[in-house]
TORPA-4810 file (N, C-alpha, C, O; in nm, 3 decimals):
<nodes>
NODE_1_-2.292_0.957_1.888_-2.156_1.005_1.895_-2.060_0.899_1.944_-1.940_0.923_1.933_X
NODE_2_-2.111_0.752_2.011_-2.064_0.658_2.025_-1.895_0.636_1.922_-1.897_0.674_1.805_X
NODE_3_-1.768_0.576_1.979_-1.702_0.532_1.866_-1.699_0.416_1.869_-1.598_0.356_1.832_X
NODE_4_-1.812_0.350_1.914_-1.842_0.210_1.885_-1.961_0.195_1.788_-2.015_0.086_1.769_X
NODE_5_-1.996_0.296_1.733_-2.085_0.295_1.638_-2.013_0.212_1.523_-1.925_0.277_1.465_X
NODE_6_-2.031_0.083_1.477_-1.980_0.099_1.325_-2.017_0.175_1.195_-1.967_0.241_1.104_X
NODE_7_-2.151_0.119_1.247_-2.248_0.201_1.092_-2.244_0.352_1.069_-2.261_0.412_0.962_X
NODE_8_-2.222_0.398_1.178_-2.212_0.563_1.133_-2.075_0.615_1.135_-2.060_0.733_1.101_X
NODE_9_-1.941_0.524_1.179_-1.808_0.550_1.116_-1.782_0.492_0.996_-1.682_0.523_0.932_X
NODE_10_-1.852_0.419_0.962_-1.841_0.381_0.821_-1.904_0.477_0.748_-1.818_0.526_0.676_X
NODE_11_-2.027_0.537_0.725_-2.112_0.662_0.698_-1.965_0.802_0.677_-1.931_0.860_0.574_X
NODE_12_-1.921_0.814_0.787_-1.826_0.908_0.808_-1.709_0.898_0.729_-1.660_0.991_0.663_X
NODE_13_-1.655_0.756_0.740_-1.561_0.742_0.646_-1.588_0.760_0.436_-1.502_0.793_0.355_X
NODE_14_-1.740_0.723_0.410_-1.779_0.728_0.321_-1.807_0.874_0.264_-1.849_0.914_0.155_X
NODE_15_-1.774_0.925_0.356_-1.817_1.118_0.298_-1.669_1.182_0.358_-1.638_1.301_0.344_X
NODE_16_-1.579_1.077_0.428_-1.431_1.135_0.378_-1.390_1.103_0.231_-1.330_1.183_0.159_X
NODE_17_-1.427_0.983_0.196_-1.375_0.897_0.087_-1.440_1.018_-0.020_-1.360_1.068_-0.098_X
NODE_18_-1.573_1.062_-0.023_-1.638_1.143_-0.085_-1.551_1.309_-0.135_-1.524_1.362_-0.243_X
NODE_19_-1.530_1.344_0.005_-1.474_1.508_-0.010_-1.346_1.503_-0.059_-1.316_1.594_-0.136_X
NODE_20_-1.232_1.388_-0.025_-1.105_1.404_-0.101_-1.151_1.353_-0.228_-1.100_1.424_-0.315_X
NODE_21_-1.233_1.251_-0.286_-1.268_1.275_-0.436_-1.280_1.383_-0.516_-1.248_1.400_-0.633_X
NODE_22_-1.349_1.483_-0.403_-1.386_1.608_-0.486_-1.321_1.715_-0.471_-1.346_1.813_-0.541_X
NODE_23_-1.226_1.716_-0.379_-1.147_1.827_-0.395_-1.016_1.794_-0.355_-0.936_1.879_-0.317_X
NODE_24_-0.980_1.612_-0.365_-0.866_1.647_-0.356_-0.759_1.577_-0.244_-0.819_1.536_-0.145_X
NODE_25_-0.633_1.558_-0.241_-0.540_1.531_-0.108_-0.522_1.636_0.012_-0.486_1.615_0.128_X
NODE_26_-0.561_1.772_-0.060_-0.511_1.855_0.078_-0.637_1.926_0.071_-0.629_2.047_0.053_X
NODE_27_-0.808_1.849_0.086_-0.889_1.835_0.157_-0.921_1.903_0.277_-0.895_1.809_0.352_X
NODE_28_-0.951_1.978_0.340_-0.977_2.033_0.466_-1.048_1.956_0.549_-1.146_1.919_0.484_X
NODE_29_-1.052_1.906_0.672_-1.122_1.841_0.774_-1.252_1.917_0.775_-1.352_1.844_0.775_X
NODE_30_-1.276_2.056_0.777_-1.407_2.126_0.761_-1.490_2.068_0.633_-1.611_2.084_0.629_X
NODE_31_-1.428_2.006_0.539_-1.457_2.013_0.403_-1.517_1.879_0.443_-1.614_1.836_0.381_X
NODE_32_-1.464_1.813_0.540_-1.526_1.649_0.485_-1.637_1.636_0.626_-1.723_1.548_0.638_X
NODE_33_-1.614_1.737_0.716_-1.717_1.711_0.792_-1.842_1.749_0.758_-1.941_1.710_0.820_X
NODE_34_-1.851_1.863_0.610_-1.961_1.947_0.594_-2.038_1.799_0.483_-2.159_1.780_0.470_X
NODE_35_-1.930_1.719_0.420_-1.963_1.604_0.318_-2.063_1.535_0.428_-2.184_1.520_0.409_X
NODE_36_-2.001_1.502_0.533_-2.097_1.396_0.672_-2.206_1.503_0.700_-2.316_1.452_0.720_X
NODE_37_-2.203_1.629_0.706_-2.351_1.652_0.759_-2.317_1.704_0.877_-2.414_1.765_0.920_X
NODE_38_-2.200_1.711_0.974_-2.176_1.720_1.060_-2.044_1.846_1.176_-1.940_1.850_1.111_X
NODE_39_-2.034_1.903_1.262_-1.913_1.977_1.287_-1.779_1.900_1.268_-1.791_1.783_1.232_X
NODE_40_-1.651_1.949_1.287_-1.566_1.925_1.319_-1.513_1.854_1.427_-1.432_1.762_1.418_X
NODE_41_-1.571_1.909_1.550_-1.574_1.831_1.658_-1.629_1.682_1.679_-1.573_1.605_1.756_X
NODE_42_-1.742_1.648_1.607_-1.842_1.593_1.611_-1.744_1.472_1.537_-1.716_1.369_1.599_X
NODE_43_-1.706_1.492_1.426_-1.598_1.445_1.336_-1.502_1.369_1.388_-1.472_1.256_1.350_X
NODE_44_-1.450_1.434_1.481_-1.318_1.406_1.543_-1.401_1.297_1.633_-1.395_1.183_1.587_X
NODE_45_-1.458_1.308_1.722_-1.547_1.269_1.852_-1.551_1.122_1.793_-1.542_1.035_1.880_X
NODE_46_-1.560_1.081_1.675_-1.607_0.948_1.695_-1.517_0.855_1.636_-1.545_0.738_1.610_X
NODE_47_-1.382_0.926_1.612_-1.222_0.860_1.579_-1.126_0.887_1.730_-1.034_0.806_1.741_X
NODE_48_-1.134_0.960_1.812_-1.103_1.052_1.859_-0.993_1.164_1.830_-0.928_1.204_1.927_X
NODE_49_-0.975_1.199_1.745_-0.900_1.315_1.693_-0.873_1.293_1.569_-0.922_1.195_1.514_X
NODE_50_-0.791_1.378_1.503_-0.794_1.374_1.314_-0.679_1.230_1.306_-0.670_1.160_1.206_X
NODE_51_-0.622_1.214_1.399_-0.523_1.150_1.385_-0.604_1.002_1.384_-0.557_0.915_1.310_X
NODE_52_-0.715_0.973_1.457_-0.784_0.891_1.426_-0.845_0.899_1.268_-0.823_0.809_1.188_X
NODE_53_-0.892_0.969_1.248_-0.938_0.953_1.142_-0.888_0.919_1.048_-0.932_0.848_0.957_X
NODE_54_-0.757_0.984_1.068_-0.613_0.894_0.931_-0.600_0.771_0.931_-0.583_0.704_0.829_X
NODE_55_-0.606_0.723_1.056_-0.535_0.570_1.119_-0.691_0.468_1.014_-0.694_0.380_0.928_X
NODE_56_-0.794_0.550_1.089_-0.907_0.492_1.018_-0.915_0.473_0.833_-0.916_0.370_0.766_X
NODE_57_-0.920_0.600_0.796_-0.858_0.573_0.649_-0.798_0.502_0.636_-0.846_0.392_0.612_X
NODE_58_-0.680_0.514_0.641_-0.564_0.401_0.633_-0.600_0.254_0.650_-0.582_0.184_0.550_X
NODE_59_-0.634_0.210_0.729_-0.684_0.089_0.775_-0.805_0.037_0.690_-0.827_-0.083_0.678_X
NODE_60_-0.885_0.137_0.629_-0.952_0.095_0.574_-0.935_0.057_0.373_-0.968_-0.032_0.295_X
NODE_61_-0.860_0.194_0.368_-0.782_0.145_0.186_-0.658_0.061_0.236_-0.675_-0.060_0.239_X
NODE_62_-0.534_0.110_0.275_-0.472_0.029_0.236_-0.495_-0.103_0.289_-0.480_-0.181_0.195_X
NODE_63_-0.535_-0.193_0.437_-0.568_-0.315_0.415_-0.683_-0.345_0.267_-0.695_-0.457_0.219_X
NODE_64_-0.737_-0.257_0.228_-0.773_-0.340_0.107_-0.712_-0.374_-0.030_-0.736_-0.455_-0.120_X
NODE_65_-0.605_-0.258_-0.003_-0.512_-0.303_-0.130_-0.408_-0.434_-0.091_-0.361_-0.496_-0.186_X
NODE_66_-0.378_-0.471_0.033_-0.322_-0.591_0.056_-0.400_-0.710_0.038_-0.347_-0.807_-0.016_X
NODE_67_-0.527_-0.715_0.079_-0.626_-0.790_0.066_-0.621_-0.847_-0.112_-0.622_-0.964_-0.149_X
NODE_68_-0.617_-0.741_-0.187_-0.645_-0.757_-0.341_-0.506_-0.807_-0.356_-0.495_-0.889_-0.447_X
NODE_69_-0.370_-0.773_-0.275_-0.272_-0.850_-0.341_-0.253_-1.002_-0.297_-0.193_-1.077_-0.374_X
NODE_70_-0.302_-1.052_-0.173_-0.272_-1.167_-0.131_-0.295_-1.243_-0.209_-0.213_-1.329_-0.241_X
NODE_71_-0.461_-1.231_-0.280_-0.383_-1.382_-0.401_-0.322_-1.402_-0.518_-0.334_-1.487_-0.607_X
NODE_72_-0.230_-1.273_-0.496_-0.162_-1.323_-0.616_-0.048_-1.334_-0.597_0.021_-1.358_-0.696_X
NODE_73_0.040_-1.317_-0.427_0.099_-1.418_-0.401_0.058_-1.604_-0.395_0.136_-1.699_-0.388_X
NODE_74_-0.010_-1.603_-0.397_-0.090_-1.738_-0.382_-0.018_-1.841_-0.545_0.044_-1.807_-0.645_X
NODE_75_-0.057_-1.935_-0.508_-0.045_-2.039_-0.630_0.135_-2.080_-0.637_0.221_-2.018_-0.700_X
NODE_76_0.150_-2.180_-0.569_0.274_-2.210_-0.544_0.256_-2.328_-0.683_0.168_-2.401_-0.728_X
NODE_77_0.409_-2.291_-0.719_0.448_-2.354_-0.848_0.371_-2.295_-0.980_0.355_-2.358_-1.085_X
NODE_78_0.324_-2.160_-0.954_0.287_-2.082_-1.064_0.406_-1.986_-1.103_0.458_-1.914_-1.018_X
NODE_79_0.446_-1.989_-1.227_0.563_-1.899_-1.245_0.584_-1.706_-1.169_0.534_-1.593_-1.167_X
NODE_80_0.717_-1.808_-1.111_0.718_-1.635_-1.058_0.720_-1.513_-1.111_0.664_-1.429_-1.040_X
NODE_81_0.762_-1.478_-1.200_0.773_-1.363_-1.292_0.599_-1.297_-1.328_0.548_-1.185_-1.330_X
NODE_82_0.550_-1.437_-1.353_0.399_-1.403_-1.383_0.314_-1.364_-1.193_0.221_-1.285_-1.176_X
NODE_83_0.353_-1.410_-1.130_0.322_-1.370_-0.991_0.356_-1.258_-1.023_0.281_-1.177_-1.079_X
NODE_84_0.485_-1.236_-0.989_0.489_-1.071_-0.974_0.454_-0.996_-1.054_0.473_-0.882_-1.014_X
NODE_85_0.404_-0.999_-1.165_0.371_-0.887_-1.300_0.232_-0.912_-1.275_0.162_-0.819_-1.314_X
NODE_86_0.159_-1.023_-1.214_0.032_-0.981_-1.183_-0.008_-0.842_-1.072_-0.065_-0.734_-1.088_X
NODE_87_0.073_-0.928_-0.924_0.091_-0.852_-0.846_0.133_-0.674_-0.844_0.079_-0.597_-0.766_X
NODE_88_0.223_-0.637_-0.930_0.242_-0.498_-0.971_0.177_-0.461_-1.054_0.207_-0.346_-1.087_X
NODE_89_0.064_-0.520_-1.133_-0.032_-0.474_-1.207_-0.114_-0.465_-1.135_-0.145_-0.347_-1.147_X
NODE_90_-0.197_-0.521_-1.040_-0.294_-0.474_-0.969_-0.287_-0.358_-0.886_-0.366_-0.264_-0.874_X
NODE_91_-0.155_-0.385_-0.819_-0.067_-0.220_-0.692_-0.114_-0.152_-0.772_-0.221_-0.098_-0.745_X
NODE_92_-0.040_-0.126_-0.924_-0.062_0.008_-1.030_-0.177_0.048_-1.024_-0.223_0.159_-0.997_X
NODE_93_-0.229_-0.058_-1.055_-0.423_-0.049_-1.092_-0.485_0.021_-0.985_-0.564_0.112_-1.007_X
NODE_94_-0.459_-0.009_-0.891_-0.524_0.013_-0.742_-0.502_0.194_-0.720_-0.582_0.288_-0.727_X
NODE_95_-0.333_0.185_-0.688_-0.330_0.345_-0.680_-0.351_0.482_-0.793_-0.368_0.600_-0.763_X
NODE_96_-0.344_0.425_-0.921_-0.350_0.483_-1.018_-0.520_0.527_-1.029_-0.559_0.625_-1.091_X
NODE_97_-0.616_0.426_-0.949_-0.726_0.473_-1.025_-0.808_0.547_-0.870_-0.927_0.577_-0.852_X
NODE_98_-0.717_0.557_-0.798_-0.728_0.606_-0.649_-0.641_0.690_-0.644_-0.580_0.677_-0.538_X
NODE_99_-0.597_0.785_-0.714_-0.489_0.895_-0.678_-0.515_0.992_-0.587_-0.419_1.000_-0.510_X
NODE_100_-0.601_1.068_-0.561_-0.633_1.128_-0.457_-0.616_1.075_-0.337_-0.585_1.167_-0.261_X
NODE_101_-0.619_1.003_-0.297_-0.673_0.891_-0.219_-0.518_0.820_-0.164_-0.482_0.794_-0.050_X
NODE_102_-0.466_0.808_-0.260_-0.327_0.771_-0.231_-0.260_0.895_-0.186_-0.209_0.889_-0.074_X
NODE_103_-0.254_0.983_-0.237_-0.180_1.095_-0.248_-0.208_1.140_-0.072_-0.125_1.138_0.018_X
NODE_104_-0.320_1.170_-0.067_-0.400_1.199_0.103_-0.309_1.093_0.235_-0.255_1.128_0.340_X
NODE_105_-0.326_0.952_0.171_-0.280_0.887_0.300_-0.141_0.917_0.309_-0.096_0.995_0.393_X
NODE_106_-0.042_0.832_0.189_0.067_0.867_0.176_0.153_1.023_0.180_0.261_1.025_0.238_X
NODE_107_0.118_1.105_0.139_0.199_1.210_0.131_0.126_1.325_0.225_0.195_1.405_0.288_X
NODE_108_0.004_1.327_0.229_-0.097_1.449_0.320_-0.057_1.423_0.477_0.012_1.494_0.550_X
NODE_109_-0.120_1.301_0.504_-0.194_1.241_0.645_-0.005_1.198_0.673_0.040_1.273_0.758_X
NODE_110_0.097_1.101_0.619_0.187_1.062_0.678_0.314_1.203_0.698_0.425_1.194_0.749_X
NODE_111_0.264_1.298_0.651_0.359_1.461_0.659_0.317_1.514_0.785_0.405_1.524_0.871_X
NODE_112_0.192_1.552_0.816_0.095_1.590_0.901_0.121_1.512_1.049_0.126_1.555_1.164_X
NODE_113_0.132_1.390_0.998_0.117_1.329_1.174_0.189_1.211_1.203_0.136_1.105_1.171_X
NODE_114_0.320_1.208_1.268_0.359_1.105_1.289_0.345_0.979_1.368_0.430_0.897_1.400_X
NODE_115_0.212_0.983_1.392_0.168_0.845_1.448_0.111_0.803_1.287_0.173_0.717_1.224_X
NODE_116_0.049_0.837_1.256_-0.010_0.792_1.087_0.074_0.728_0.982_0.046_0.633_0.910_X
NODE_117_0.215_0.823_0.990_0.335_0.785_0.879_0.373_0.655_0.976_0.359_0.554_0.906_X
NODE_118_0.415_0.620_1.110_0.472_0.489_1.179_0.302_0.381_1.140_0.312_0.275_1.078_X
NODE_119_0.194_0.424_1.178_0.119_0.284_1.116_0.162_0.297_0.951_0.129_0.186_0.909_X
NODE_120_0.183_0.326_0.906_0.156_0.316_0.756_0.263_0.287_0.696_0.270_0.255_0.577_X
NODE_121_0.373_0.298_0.787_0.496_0.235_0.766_0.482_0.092_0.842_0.563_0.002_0.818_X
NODE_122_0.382_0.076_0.927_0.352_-0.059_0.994_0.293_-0.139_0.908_0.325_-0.254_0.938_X
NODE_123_0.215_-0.137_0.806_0.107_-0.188_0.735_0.212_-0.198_0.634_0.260_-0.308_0.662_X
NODE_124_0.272_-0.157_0.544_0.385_-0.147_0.457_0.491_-0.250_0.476_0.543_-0.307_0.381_X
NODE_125_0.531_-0.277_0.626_0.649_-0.348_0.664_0.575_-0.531_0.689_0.621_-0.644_0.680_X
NODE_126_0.455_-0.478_0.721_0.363_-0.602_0.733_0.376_-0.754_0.590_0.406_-0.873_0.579_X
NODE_127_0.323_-0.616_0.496_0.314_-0.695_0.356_0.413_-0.727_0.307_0.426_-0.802_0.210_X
NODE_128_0.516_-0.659_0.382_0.682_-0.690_0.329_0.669_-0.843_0.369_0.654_-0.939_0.293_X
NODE_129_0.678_-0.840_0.508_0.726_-0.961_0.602_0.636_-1.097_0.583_0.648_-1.207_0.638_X
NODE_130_0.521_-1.042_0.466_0.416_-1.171_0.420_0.449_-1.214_0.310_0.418_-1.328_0.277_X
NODE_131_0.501_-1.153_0.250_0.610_-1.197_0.100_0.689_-1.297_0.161_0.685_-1.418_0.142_X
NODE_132_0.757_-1.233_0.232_0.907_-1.288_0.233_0.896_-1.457_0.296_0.973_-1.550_0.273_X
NODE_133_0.748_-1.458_0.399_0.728_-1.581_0.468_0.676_-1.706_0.369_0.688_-1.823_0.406_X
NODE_134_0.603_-1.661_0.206_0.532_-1.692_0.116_0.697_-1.750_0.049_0.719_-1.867_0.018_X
NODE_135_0.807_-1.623_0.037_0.873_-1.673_-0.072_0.993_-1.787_0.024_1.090_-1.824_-0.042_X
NODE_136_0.988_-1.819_0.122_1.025_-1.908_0.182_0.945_-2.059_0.246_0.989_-2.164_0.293_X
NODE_137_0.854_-2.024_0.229_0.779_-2.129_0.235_0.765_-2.239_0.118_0.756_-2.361_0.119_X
NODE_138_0.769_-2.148_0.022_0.739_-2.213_-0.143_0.869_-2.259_-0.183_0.883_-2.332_-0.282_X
NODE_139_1.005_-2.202_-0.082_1.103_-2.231_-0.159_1.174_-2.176_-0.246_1.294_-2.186_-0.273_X
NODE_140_1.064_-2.098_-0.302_1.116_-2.011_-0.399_1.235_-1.928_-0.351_1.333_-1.937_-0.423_X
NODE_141_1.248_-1.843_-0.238_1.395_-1.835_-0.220_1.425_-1.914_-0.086_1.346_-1.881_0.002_X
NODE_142_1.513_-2.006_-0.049_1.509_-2.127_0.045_1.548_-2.084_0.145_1.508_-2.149_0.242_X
NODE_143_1.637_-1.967_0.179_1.673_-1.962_0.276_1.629_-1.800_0.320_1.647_-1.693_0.262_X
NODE_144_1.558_-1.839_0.460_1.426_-1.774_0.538_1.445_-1.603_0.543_1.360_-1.516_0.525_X
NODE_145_1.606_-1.588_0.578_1.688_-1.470_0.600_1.630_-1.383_0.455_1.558_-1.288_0.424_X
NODE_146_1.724_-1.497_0.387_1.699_-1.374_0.217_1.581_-1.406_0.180_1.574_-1.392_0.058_X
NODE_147_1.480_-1.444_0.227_1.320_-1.438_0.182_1.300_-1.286_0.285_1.318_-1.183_0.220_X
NODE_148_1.272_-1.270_0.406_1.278_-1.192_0.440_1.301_-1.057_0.370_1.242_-0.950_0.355_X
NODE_149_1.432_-1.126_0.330_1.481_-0.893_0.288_1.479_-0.948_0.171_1.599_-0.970_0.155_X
NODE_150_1.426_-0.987_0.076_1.374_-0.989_-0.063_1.237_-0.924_-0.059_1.196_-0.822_-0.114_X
NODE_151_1.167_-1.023_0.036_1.003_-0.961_0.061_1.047_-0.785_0.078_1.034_-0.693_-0.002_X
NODE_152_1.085_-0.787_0.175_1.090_-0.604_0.213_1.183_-0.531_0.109_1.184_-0.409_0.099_X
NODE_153_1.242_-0.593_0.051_1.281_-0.491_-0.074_1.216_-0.466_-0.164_1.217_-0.353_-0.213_X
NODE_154_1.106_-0.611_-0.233_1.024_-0.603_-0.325_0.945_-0.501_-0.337_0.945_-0.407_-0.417_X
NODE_155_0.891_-0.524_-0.267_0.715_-0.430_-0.141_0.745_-0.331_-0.158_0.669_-0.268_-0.231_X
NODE_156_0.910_-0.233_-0.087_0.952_-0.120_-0.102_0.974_-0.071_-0.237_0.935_0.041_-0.272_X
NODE_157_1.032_-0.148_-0.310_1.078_-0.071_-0.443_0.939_-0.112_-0.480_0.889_-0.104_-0.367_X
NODE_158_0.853_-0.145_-0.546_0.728_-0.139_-0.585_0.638_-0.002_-0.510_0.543_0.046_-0.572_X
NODE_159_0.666_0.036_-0.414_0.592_0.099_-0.351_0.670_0.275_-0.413_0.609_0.379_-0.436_X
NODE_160_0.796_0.251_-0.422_0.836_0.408_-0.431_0.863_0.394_-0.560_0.909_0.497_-0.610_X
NODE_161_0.847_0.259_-0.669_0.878_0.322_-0.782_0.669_0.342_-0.846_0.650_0.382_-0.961_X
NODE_162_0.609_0.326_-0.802_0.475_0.331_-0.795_0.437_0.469_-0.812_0.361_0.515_-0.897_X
NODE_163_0.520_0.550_-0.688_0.490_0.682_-0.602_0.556_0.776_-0.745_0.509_0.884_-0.779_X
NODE_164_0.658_0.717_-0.807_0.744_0.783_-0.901_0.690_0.786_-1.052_0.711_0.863_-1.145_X
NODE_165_0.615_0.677_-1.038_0.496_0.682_-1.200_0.386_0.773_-1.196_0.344_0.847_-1.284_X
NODE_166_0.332_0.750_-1.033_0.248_0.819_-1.071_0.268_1.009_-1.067_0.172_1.080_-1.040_X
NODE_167_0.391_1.059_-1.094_0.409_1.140_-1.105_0.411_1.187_-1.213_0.387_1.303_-1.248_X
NODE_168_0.457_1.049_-1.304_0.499_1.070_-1.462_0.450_0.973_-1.576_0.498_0.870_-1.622_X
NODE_169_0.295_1.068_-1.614_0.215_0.958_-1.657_0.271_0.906_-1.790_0.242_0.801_-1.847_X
NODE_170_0.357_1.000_-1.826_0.366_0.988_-1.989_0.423_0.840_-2.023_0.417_0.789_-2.135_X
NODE_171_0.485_0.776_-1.894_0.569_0.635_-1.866_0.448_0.490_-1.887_0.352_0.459_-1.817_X
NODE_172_0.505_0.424_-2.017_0.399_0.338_-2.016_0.370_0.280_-1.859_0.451_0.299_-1.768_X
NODE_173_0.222_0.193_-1.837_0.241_0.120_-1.709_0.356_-0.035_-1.733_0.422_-0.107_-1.657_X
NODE_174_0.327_-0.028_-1.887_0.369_-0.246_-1.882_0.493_-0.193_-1.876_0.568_-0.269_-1.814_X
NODE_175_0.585_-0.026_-1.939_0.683_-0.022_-1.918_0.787_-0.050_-1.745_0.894_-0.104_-1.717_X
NODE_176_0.677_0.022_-1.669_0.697_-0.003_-1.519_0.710_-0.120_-1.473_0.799_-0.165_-1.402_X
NODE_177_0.581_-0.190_-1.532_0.550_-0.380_-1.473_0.663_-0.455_-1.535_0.726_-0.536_-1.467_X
NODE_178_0.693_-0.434_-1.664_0.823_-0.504_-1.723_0.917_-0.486_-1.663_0.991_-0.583_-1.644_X
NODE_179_0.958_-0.335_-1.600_1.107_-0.323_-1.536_1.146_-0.377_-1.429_1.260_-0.413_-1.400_X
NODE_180_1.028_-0.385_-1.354_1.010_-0.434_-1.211_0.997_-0.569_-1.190_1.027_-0.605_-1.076_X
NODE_181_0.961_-0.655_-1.268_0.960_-0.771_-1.256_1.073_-0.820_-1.295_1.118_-0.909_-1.224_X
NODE_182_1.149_-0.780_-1.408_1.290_-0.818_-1.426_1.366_-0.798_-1.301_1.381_-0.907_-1.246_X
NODE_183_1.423_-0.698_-1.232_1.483_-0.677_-1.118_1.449_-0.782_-1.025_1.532_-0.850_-0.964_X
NODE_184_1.272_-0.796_-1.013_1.251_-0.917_-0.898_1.275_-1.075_-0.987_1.242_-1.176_-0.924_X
NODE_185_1.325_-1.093_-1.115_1.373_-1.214_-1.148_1.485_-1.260_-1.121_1.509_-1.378_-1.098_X
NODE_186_1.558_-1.178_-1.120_1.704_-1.132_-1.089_1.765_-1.161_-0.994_1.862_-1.236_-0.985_X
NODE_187_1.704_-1.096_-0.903_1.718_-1.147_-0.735_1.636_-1.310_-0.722_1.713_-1.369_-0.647_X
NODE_188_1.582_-1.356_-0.738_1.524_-1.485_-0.730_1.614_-1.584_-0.783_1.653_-1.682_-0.720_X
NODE_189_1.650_-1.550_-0.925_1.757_-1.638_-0.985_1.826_-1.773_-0.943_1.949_-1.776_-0.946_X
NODE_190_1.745_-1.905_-0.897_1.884_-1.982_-0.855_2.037_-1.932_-0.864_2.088_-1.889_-0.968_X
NODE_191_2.098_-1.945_-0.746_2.242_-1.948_-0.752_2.278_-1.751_-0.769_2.377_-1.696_-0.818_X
NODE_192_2.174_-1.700_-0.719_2.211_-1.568_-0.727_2.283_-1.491_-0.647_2.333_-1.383_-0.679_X
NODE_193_2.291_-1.556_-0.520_2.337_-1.524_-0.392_2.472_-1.602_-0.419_2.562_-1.553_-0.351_X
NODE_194_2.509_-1.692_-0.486_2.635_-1.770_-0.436_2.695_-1.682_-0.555_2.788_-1.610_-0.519_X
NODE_195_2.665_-1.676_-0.672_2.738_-1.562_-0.767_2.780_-1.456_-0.736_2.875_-1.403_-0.793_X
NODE_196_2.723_-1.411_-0.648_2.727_-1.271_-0.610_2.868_-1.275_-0.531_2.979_-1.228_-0.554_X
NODE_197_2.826_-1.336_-0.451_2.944_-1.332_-0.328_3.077_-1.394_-0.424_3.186_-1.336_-0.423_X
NODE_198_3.058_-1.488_-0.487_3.185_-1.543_-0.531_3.261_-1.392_-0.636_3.377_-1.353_-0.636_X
NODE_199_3.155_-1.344_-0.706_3.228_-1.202_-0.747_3.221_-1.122_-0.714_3.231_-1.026_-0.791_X
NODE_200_3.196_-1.101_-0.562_3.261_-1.013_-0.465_3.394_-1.005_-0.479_3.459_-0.933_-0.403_X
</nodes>
């Protein structure tokens, strides 16, 4: 009952990952403790409460969907457009073939408990703020400020127009990856910031 066990919170997490497969985002905690073999209490005991157990989920998909995007920020002096249309093809890929799963962390677990929705808005603001250090580093946008809130706009609009496809499958995906990468060409644009303001 240790929560320094790894091997048997990993076990635990593997028969959460299991029961929202099979039935679903709004999953019952009874439902995934009966997947482990185990009570409710027993469940809780080794996250310490459900709210652990979200934090745990969480921590465990979405750092891996950041993980799968980091290298494709990577490769400086690889065309950006193709960066990012990789990068929003994999996001797609990732939550699209994990919908349950998405649906549970994002919309179940961050409704339910607001320590869960602030990490997951922590982990979210994270990958923002790793863009933005990438797209200033490379130059690609030079000045540190508007790398910053480029990164966190990107991240965001990728993230809620993501949430908005997968509502509406009938929407091609390359239609999504095409739209989205234009917008992030846009903003990148040499001389996009001094245009702007001058036709202010």
């Amino acid at each position: 009952m240790s929560r320094r066990d790894p091997d048997r919170r990993r076990a635990l997490l593997d028969a959460a990952d299991r029961a929202i497969l099979a039935e679903g985002p709004e999953v019952s905690m009874a439902a995934i403790a009966a997947e482990a073999g185990v009570t409710k209490p027993i469940l809780y005991r080794h996250f310490g409460d459900k709210s652990g157990l979200y934090q745990a989920l969480a921590d465990r998909h979405v750092r891996t969907v950041i993980a799968r995007l980091r290298p494709q920020f990577a490769g400086p002096g690889a065309d950006p457009r193709a960066r990012a249309r990789a990068a929003i093809g994999v996001y797609l890929d990732l939550i699209s073939a994990n919908l349950d799963l998405y649906r549970f962390l994002f919309h179940r677990a961050g409704a339910e408990d607001t320590r869960i929705r602030s990490h997951m808005t922590s982990l979210v603001r994270g990958l923002g703020e790793e863009l933005g250090q990438v797209l200033a580093a490379e130059r690609v946008v030079p000045d540190p400020v508007r790398a910053q809130v480029l990164g966190h706009a990107f991240v965001g609009m990728v993230q809620a127009t993501g949430d908005w496809w997968l509502e509406h499958p009938e929407v091609d995906r390359s239609q999504v990856v095409e739209g989205l990468v234009d917008v992030i060409a846009v903003a990148m644009a040499p001389g996009r910031r001094g245009a702007a303001v001058a036709g202010g």
